[in-house]
C-alpha positions, 0 to 999 in steps of 0.5 A: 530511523527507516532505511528508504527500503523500510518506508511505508511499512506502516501502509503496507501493514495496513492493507495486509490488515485491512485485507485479512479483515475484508476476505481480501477484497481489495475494494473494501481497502480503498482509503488504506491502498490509497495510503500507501500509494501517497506514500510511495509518491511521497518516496519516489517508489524507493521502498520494497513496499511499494513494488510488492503492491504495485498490483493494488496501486495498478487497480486504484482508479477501479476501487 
């Protein structure tokens, strides 16, 4: 079982993925960054995940 430190591993896999995938271009990541964001609601912000790509969910609503 994950510690709350380790949840959305997955989502944060994704976006490093999907990033390298699209020249890092946060926009072409919109549905993968919005993944991780429900997420992080879903926890309470309470993974490491979700502070290391508090810049991506900072820039949701210009995606």
């Amino acid at each position: 079982m994950p510690t709350s430190k380790d949840l959305c591993n997955k989502e944060a896999c994704d976006i490093q993925s999907c990033l390298k995938k699209n020249g890092f271009i946060p926009e072409r990541c919109r549905k993968v960054i919005e993944a991780l964001e429900r997420c992080c609601e879903k926890c309470s912000y309470n993974s490491k995940h979700c502070g290391s790509m508090s810049r991506l969910l900072g820039r949701k609503d210009e995606l």
